[in-house]
C-alpha positions as a Python dict, from the first residue, in 0.01 Angstrom:
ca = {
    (1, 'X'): (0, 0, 0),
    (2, 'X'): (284, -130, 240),
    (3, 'X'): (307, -502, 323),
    (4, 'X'): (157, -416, 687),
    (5, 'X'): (-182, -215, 499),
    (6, 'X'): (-212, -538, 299),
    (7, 'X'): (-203, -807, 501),
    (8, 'X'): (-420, -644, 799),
    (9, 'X'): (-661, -583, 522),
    (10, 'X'): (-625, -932, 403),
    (11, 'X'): (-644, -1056, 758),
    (12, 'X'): (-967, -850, 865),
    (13, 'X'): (-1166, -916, 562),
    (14, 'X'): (-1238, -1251, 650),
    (15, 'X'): (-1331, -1460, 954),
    (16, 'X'): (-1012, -1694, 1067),
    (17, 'X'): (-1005, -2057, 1270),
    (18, 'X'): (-837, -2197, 1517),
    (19, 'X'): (-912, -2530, 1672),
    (20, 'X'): (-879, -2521, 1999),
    (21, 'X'): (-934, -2819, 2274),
    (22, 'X'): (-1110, -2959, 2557),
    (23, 'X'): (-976, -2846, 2914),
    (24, 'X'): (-1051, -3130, 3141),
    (25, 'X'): (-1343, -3296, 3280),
    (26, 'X'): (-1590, -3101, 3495),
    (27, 'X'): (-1459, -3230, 3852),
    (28, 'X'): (-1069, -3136, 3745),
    (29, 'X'): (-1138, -2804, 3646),
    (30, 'X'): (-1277, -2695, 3933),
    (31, 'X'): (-947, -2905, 4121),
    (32, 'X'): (-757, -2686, 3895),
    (33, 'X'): (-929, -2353, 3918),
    (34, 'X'): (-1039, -2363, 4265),
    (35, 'X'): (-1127, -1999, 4299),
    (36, 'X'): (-1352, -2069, 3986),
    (37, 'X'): (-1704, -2204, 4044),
    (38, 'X'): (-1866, -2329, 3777),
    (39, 'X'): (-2162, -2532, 3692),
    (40, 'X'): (-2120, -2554, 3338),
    (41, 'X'): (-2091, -2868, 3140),
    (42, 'X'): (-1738, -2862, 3001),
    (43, 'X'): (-1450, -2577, 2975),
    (44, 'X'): (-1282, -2549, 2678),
    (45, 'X'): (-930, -2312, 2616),
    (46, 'X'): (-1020, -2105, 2354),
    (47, 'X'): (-672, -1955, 2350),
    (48, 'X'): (-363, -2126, 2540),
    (49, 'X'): (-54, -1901, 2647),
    (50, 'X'): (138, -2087, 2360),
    (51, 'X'): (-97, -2006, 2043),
    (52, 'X'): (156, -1929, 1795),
    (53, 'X'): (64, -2069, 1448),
    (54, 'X'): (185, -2056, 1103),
    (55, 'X'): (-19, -1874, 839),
    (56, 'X'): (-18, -1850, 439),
    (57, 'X'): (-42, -1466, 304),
    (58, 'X'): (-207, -1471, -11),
    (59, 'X'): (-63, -1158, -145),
    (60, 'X'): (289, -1210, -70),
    (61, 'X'): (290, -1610, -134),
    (62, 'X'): (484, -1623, 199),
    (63, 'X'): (460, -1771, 543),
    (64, 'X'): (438, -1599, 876),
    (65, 'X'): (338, -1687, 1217),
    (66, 'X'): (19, -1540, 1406),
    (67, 'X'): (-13, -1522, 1781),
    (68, 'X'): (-293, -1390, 1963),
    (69, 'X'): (-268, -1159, 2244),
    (70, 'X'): (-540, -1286, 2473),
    (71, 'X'): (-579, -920, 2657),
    (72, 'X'): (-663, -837, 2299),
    (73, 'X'): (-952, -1074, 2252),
    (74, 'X'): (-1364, -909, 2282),
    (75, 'X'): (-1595, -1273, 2339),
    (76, 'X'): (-1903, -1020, 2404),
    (77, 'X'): (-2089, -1179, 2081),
    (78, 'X'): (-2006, -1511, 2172),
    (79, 'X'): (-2308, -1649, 2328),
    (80, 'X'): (-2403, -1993, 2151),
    (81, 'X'): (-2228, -2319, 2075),
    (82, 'X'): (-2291, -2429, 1748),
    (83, 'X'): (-2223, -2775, 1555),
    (84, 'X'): (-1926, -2835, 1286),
    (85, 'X'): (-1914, -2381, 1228),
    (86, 'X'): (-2291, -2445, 1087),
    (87, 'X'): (-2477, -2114, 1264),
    (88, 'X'): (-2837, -2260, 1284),
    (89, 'X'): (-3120, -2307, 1509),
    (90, 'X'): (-3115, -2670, 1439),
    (91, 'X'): (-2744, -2660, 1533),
    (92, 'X'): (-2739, -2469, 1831),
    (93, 'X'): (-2699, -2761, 2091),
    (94, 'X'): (-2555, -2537, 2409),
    (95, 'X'): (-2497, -2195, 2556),
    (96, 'X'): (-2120, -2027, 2620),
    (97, 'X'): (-2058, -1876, 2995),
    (98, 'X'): (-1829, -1801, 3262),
    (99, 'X'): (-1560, -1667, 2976),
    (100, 'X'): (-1237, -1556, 3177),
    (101, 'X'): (-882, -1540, 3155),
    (102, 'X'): (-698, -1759, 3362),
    (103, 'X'): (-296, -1802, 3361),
    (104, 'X'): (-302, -1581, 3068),
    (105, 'X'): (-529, -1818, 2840),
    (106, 'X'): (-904, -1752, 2804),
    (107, 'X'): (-1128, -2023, 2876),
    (108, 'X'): (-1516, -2093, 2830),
    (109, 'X'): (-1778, -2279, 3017),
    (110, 'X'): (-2037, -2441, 2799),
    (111, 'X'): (-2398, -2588, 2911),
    (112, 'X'): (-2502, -2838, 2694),
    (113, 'X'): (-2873, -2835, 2541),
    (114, 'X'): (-3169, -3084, 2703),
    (115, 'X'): (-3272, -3193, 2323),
    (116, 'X'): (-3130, -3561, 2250),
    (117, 'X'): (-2907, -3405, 1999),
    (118, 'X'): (-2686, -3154, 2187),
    (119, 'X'): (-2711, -3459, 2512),
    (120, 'X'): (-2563, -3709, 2213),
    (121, 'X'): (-2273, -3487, 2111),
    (122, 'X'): (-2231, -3400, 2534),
    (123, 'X'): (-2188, -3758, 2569),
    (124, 'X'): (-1927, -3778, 2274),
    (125, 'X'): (-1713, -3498, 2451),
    (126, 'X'): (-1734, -3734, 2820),
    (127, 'X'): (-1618, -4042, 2603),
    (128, 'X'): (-1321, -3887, 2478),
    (129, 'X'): (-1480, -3957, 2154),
    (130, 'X'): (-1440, -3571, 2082),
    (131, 'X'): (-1185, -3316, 2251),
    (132, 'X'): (-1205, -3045, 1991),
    (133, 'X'): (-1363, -2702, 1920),
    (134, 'X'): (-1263, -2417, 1737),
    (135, 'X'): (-1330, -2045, 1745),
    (136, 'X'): (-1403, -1812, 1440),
    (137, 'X'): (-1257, -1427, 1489),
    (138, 'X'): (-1200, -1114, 1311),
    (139, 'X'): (-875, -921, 1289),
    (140, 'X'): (-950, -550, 1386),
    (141, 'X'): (-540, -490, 1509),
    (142, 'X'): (-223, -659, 1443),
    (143, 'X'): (184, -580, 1462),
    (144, 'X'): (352, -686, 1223),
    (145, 'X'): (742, -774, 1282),
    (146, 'X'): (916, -849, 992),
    (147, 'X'): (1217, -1125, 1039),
    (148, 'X'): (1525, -1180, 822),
    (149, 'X'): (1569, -1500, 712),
    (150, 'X'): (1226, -1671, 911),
    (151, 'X'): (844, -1624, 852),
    (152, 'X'): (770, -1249, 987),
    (153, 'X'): (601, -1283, 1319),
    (154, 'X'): (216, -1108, 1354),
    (155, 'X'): (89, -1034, 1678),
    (156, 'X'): (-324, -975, 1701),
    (157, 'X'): (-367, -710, 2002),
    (158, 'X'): (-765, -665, 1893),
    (159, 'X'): (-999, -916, 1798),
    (160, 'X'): (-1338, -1056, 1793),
    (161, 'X'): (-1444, -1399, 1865),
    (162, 'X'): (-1752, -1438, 1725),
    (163, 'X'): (-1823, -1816, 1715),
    (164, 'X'): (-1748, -2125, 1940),
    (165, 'X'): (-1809, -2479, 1753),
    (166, 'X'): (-1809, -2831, 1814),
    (167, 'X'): (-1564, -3002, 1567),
    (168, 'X'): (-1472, -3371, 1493),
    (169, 'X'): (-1100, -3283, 1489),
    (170, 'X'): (-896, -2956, 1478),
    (171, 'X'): (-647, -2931, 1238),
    (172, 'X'): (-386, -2922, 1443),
    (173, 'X'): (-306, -3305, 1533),
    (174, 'X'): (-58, -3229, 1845),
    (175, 'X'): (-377, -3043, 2007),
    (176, 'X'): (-450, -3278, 2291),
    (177, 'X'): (-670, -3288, 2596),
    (178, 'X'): (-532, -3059, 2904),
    (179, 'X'): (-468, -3120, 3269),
    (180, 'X'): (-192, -2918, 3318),
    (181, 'X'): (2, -2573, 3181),
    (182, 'X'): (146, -2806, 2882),
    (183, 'X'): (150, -2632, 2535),
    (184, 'X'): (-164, -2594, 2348),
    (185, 'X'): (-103, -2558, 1969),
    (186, 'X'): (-358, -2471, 1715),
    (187, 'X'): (-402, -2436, 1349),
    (188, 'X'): (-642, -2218, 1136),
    (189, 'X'): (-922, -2322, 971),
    (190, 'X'): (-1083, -2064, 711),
    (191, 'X'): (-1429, -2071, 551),
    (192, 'X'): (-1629, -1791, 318),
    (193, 'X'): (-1664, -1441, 530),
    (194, 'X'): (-1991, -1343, 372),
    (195, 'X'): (-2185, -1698, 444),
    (196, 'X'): (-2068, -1692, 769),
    (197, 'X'): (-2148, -1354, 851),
    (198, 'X'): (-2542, -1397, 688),
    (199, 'X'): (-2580, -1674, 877),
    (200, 'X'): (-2534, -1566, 1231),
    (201, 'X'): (-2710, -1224, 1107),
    (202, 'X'): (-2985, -1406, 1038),
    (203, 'X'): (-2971, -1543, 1356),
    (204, 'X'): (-2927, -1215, 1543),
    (205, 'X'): (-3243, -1111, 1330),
}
């Protein structure tokens, strides 16, 4: 097996994280986007135009940067926002919409629930008090290029984003708040495959 067969395998055996951050409020979004109406609560990007990250291969014990290609992204299972990548009924607290690409990043509307929880953590997000979220996706097709002398450079052209979550803080500490076309970084976060994918089965069920 060649160092491309391995690591796509490694790669698409298991769901991946990034954090990713809040847009803006509600009334500069729509300043921003004006050709975009939208009643939802919040808009989040889900990927930026700037989303390389580093990575750890298991196998090889090496580095390597991953960037998404956001024409390569399917959201069509992304429906729910859940709390702190828990996929529950208790921790459902708001719905994902109007999911389009705009200035080559994808962003996400999301309407909050009318329980007091999903309203509390709403309120949290208007405060400033949070700014993060972070998506969970599967690998399906990557290119690898490998690099003399610097990490080898993996580019994702098909994926699925399969979960949207409300996070206390990304890992990625320079992700901050947008109001403009600034750079967006993110960082992974990883967590078991086969809980994950039992959970939201069980909730497709």
């Amino acid at each position: 097996m060649n160092k491309y067969e391995q690591l796509k395998r490694e790669l698409s055996q298991r769901v991946l994280y990034r954090s990713a951050t809040k847009s803006s409020s509600k009334q500069e979004t729509q300043e921003r986007a004006t050709d975009t109406k939208s009643n939802s609560d919040a808009t989040f990007i889900l990927i930026s135009n700037h989303n390389e990250t580093e990575r750890y291969d298991w196998w090889s014990g090496e580095t390597f940067i991953e960037e998404l290609d956001v024409k390569g992204a399917d959201f069509s299972e992304l429906k729910t926002f859940f709390k702190d990548h828990e996929p529950s009924v208790d921790n459902a607290i708001g719905k994902v919409e109007d999911l389009r690409v705009e200035n080559n990043q994808l962003l996400s509307g999301v309407t909050f629930g009318s329980d007091a929880n999903s309203q509390t953590i709403k309120q949290k997000y208007d405060d400033g008090i949070l700014a993060d979220v972070s998506i969970g996706y599967r690998i399906n097709e990557l290119i690898l290029t490998e690099r003399a002398g610097e990490p080898d450079h993996v580019l994702v052209t098909d994926y699925s984003i399969v979960e949207l979550s409300a996070v206390w803080k990304g890992a990625d500490s320079g992700a901050v708040k947008v109001k403009s076309n600034s750079q967006d970084e993110v960082k992974e976060k990883r967590f078991s495959h086969s809980l994950y994918e039992k959970k939201l089965n069980l909730l497709k069920g």
